[in-house]
Structure formats: C-alpha cells, structure tokens
C-alpha positions in Angstrom: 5.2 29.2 -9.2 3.9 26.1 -10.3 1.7 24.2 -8.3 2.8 20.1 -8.3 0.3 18.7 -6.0 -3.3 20.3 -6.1 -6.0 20.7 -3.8 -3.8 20.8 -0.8 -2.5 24.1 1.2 1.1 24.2 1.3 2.9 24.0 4.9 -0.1 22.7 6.4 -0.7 19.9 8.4 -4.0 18.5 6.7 -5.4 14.8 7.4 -6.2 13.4 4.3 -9.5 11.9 5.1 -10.9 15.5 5.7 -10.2 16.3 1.9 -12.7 14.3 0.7 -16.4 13.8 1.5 -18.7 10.9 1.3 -21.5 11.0 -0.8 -24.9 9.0 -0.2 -24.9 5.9 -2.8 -22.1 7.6 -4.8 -18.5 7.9 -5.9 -15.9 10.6 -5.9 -12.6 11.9 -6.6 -10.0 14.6 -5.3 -7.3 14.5 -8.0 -4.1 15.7 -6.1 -1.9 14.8 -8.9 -2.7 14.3 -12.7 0.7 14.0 -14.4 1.6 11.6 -17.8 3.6 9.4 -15.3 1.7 10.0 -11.5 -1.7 10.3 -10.7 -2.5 11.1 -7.0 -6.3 10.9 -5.7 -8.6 10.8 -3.3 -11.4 8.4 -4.0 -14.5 8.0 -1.7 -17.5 5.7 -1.6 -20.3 4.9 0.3 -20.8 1.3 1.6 -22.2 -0.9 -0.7 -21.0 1.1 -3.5 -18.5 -0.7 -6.3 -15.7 0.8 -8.6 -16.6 -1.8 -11.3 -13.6 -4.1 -12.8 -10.6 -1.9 -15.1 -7.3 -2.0 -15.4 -4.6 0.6 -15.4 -1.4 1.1 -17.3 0.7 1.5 -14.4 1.6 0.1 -10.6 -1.2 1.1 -8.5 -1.1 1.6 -4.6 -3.9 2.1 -2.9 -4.2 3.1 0.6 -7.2 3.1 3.1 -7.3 6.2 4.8 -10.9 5.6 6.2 -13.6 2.6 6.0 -13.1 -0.8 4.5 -12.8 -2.2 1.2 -13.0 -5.6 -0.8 -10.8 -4.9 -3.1 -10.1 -7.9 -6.0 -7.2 -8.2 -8.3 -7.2 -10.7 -10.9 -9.8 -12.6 -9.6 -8.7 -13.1 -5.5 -10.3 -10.9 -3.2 -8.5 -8.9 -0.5 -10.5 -7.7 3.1 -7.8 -3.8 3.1 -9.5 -1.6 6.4 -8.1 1.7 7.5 -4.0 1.9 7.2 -3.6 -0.8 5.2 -2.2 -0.7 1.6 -2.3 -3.2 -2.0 0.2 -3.2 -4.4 -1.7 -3.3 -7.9 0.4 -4.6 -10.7 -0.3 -2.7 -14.1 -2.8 -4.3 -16.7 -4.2 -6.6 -13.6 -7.8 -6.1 -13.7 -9.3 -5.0 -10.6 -12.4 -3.7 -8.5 -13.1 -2.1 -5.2 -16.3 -2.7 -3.4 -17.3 -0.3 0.0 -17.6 -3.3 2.7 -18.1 0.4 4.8 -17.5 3.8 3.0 -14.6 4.1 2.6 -12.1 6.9 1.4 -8.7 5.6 -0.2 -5.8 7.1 -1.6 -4.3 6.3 -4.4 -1.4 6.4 -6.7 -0.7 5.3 -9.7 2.7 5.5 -11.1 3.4 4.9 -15.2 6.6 4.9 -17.4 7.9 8.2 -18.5 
C-alpha cells in the first residue's frame, strides 16, 4: 500500500510539534507530503534564524505550531505566534524570521 503522507504512524494520535526538533542556529524540514500539486512540511528554526525572501508557485498556508514568527509578504510584516495561520498568495515574495524558535507547518498547494 502506498503511503500518501510520510513520516507519520498511521492511527496514531501524534502532536505535530514533537515531529520535528530544533536545531541550535539552524533550519530544518520534515517533508510529510511532496506531491506535483501539495507539499506538506514541517519547518523549524531557532530564534533569530531567517528563511531568506522566495516565492512559490502555489497558495501557501503556514501555521505555527510552536514559537513565534515575523513573517513578511510582499513587503508588510506580520507578528503569527503559536495557532495562528497566513494565507500566502502564489508568486508573492516572502520571508520568515524566528522572533522565538519556532516550528511551523506548512502547505503549499499548486495547479494540477
């Protein structure tokens, strides 16, 4: 059978924070789903750490699941702590900085 979602046990109650780790003065990523139109994954920081400006081809919605993040989209800067969510619009350029590590979840969802 054909795994869809990675990295997580099936009929399992897991808390998506304890997925992922924090590393000192570093980034990382849990990929959870990798498909041509959805991409699921964990990312992590630690505080003071930036994801520098990109863009992506599709909506993104990122979700804090631990921490704090400044997160900026074309140019305006948003304050997004633990349980709150942004709606990133594809090809807006955007950044995330670690205000406190943070871990975030985040999908990205792209034409067929």
């Amino acid at each position: 059978m054909e795994n869809f979602v990675n990295n997580i046990d099936y009929k399992k109650v897991v808390s998506l924070k304890n997925l992922a780790e924090i590393k000192n003065n570093s980034i990382s990523a849990l990929s959870l789903v990798d498909r041509k139109s959805l991409a699921m994954k964990i990312i992590s920081a630690d505080k003071g750490v930036e994801i520098p400006t990109h863009t992506s081809t599709g909506d993104v919605l990122v979700t804090v699941i631990e921490g704090k993040s400044e997160i900026t989209v074309d140019s305006n800067k948003f304050e997004v702590s633990k349980e709150e969510s942004i709606l990133i619009p594809a090809n807006a350029p955007h950044s995330l900085k670690a205000i406190e590590a943070f871990k975030v979840l985040v999908i990205q969802v792209k034409s067929e």
